[in-house]
FIKE-343585 format. One record per residue: residue in one letter; x negated, y, z negated of N, C-alpha, C in turn. Coordinates in steps of 0.001 Angstrom, whole numbers, padded with zeros to 6 digits, always signed. Atoms other than C-alpha are relative to their C-alpha. Example, Ala and Ser with C-alpha at 12.3 -4.5 7.8 and 13.67 -1.06 7.14 Angstrom:
FIKE-343585
A-000890-001190+000000-012300-004500-007800-000900+001200+000000;S+000820-001190+000060-013670-001060-007140+000770+001090-000730;
This chain:
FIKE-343585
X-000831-001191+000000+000000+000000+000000-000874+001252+000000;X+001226-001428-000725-001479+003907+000718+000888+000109-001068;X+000096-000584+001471-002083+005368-002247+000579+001294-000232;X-000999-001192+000113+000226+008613-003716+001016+000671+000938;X-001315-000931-000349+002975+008280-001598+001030-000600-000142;X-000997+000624+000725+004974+005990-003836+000273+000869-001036;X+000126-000777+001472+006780+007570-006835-000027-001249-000915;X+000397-000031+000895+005820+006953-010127+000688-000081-001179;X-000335-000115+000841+008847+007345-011897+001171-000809-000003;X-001107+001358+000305+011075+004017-011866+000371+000014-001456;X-000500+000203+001396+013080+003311-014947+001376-000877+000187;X-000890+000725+000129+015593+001220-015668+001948+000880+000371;X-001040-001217-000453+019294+002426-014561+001096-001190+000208;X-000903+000758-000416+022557+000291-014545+000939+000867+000975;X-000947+000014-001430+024652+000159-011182+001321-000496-000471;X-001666+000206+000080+028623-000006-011497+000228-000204+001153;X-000688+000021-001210+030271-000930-008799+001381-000200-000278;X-001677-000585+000153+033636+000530-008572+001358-000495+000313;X-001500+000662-000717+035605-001561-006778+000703-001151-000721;X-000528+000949+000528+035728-004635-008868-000791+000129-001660;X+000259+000283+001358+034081-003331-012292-001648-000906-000226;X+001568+000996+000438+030481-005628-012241-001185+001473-000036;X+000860-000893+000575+027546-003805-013622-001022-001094-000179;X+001114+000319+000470+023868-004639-013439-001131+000974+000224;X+001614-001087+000617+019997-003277-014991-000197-000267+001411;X+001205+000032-001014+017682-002477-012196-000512+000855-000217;X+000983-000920-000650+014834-000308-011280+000352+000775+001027;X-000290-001043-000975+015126+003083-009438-000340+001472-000515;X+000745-001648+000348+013888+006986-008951+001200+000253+000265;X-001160-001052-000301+017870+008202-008072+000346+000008-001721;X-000845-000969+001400+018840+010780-010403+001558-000636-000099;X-000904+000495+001095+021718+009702-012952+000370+001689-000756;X-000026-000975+000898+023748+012613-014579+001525-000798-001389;X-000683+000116+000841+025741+010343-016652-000602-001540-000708;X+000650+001019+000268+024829+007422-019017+001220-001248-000821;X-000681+000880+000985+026469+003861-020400-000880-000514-000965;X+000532+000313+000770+025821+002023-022905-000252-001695+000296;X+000107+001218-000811+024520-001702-021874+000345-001102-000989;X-000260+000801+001101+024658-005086-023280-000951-000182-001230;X+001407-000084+000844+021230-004705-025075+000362+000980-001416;X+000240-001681+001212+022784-001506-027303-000731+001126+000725;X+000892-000682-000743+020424+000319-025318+000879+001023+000624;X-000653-000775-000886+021765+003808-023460-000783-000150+001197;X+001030-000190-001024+020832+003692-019975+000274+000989+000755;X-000431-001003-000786+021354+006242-017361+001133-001090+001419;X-001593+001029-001097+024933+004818-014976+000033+001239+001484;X-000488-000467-001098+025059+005209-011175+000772-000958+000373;X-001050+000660-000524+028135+004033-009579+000158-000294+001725;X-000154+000335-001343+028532+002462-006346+001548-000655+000408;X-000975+000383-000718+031229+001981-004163+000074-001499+000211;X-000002+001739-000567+030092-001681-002995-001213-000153-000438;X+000975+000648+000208+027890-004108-003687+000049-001426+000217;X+000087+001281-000426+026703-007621-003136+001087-000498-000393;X-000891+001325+000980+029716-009032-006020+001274+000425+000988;X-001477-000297-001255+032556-007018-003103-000389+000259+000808;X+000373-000196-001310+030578-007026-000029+000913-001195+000572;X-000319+000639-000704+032691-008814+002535-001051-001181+000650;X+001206+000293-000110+029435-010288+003709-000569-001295-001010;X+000921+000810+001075+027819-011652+000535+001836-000955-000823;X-001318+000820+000693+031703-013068-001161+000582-000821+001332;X-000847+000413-000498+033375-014351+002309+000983+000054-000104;X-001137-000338+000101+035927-013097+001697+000929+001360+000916;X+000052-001198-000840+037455-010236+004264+000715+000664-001235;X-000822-000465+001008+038857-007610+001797+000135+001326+000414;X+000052-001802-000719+039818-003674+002825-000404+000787-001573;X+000574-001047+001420+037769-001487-000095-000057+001533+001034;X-000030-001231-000588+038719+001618+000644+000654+001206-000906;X+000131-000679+000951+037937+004189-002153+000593+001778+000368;X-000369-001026-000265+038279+007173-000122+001100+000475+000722;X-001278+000016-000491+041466+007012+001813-000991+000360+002005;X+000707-000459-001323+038776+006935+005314+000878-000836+000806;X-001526+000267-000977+041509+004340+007027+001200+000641+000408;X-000940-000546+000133+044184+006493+006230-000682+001601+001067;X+000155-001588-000445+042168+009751+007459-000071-000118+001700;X+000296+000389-002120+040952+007959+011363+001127-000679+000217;X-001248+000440-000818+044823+006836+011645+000823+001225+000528;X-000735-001683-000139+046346+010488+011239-001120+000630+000758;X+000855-000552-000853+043418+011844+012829+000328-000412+001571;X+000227+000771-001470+043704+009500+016032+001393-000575+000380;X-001540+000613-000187+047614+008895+015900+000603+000777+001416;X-000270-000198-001485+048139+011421+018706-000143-001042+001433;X+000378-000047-001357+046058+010452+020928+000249-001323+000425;X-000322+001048-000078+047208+006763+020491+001359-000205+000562;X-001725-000011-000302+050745+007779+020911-000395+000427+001779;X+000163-000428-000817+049833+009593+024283-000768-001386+000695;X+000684+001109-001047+047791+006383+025686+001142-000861+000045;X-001030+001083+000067+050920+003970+024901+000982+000728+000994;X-001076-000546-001119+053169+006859+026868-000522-000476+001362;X+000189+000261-001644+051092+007020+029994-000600-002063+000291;X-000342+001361-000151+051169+002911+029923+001219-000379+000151;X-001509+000074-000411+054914+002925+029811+000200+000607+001166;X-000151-000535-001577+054822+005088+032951-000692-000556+000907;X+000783+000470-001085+052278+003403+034508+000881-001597+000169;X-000998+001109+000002+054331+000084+033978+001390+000745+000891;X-000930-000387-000770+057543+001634+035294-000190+000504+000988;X+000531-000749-001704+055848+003599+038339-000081-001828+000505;X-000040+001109-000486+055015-000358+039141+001141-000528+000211;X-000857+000054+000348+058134-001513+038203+001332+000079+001763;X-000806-000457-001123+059952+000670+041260-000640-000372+001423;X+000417+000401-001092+057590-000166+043592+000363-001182+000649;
């Protein structure tokens, strides 16, 4: 490894993951502005994640829709026009055939 351009300041830090509640220790330099308390007694500093290996679709086999931020909901209303407008000019293009 090339020397001083790793950091220096790893520490211990439990990961939440939000979707189903599991929590584990690891090593990491991301800033933490809030802290739990672990199984050790110990306070550690708590970052929360959206996903992780224990609700990755991927790592469980399981297909599952995690969807924390409402981002399905936002690219359906976002893209509902223009979906409606491709299904019209298909009904016309079917009926222009249709008469022929």
């Amino acid at each position: 490894m090339k020397q001083g351009i790793h950091p220096e300041n790893y520490r211990l830090v439990v990961f939440q993951d939000m979707s189903n509640g599991t929590s584990f220790l690891s090593k990491t330099t991301a800033p933490s502005k809030e802290n739990i308390k672990w199984e050790d007694g110990k306070e550690y500093p708590l970052i929360k994640l959206e996903i992780s290996n224990t609700s990755h679709p991927f790592f469980t086999g399981k297909m599952k829709l995690v969807d924390t931020a409402g981002r399905v909901d936002k690219f359906n209303t976002r893209y509902k026009d223009h979906v409606g407008k491709k299904k019209e000019k298909e009904k016309e293009k079917e009926k222009g055939e249709e008469i022929e």
